[in-house]
C-alpha positions in Angstrom: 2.2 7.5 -14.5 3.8 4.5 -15.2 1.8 0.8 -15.5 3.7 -1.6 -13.5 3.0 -5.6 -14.7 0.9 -7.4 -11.5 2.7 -10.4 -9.7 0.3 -12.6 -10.9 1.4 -11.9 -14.6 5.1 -11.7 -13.7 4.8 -15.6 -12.1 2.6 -16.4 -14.9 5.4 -16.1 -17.4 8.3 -17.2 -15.0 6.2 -20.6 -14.4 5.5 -21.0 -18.4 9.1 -20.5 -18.7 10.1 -22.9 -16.2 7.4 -25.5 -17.6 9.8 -25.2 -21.1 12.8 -25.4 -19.6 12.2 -28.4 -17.6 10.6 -30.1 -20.9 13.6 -29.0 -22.6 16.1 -30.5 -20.1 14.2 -33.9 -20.1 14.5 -34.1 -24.0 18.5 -32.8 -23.7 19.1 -35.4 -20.6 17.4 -38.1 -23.1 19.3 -37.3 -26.0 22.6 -36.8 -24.4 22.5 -40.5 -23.0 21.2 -41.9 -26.4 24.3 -40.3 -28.2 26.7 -41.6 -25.5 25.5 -44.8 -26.0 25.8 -45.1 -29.6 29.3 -43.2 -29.2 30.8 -46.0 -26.7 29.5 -48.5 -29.0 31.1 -47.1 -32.3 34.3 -46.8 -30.5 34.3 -49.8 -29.0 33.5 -51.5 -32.8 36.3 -49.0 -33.9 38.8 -50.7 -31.6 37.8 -54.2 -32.9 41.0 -55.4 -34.9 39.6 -56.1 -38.3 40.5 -55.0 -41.9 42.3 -51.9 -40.7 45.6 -51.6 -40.4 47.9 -50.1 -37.4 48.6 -46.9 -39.4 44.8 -46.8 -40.3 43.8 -47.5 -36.8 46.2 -44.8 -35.2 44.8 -42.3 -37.9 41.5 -42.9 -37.2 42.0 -42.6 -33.2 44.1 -38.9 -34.2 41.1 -37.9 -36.2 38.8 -38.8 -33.7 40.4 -37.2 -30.4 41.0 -34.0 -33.1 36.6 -34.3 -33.6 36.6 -34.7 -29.8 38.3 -31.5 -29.5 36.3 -29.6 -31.7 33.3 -30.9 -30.4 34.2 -29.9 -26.7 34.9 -26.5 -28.2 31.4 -25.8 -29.8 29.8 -27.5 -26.9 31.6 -24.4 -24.8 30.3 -22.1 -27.3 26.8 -22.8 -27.3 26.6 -23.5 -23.5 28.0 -20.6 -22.9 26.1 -18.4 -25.5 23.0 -19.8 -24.2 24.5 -19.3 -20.8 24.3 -15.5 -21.4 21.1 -15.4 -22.7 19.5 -17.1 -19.7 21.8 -14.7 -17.5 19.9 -11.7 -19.0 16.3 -13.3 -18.9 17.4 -14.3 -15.2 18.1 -10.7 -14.6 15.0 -8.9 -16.3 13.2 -11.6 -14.5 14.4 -10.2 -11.3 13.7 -6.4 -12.0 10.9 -6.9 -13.9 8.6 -5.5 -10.2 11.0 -2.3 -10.9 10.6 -1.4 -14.1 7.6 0.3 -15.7 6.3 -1.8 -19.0 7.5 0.2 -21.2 11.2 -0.5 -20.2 10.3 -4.6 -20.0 9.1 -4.2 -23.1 12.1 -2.0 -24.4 14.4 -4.6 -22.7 12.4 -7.6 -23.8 13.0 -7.1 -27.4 16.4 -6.6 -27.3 16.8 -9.9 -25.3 14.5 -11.6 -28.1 16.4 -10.2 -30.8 19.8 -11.6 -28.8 18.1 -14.7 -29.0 17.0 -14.4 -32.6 20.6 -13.7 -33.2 21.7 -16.7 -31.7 19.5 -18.8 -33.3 20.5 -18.0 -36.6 23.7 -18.4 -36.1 23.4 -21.9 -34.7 21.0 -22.5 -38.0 23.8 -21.7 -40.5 26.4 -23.6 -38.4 23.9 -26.8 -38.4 23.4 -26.3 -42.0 27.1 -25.8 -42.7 27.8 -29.1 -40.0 24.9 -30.7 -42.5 26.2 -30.3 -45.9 29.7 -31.5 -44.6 28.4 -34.7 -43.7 26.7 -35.3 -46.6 29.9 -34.5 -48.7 31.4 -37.1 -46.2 28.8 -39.8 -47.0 29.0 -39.1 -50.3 32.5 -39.9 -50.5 32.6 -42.5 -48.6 30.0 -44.2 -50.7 32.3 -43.6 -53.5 35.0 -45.2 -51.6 33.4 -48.4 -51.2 
């Protein structure tokens, strides 16, 4: 005899998870148009003729569109990491009233350790994106 998990439990834990995700997308939303803010305003301050010369300015405009690259290119690999992680919760989500809990449970691990998997790896990438950019303040401290 297998125990089957009650619909009230199921929606339970969909509508906890929905709470999260909404607060999660509020902070993103807020964040995202913070950062675009700034980002218009440093390039529009960029494009300011001041001390910089042509060469410099054309430089800095080719290291910038090369960041913007790279940028979109991470953004595409977390998206879509995360992407696949919410596929597979989606899924065990909608088989969870077919599945005895033993195999939710058996399934649910491996989805948290995907996710623990992912999160690491994000951490070391932060903390790799982290110590570059203090190497890159720190030098251009020593510049000035």
């Amino acid at each position: 005899d297998q125990e089957q998990l009650g619909d009230d439990e199921v929606g339970d834990a969909m509508k906890a998870l929905s709470d999260d995700l909404e607060t999660w997308s509020g902070d993103l939303k807020a964040l995202c148009k913070d950062a675009r803010e700034l980002e218009q305003e440093c390039r529009l301050d960029l494009a300011k003729p001041r001390l910089m010369a042509t060469a410099q300015q054309e430089s800095l405009f080719a290291e910038i569109r090369l960041l913007d690259e790279e940028g979109d290119r991470w953004r595409e690999g977390v998206w879509g990491g995360l992407g696949r992680l919410r596929k597979r919760v989606a899924t065990l989500a909608q088989n969870a009233e077919q599945c005895s809990v033993n195999q939710l449970q058996a399934i649910g691990r491996g989805i948290e350790r995907e996710v623990e998997v992912f999160k690491a790896q994000q951490r070391q990438e932060f903390q790799t994106l982290a110590a570059s950019e203090l190497e890159l303040h720190e030098e251009s401290l020593h510049a000035l």
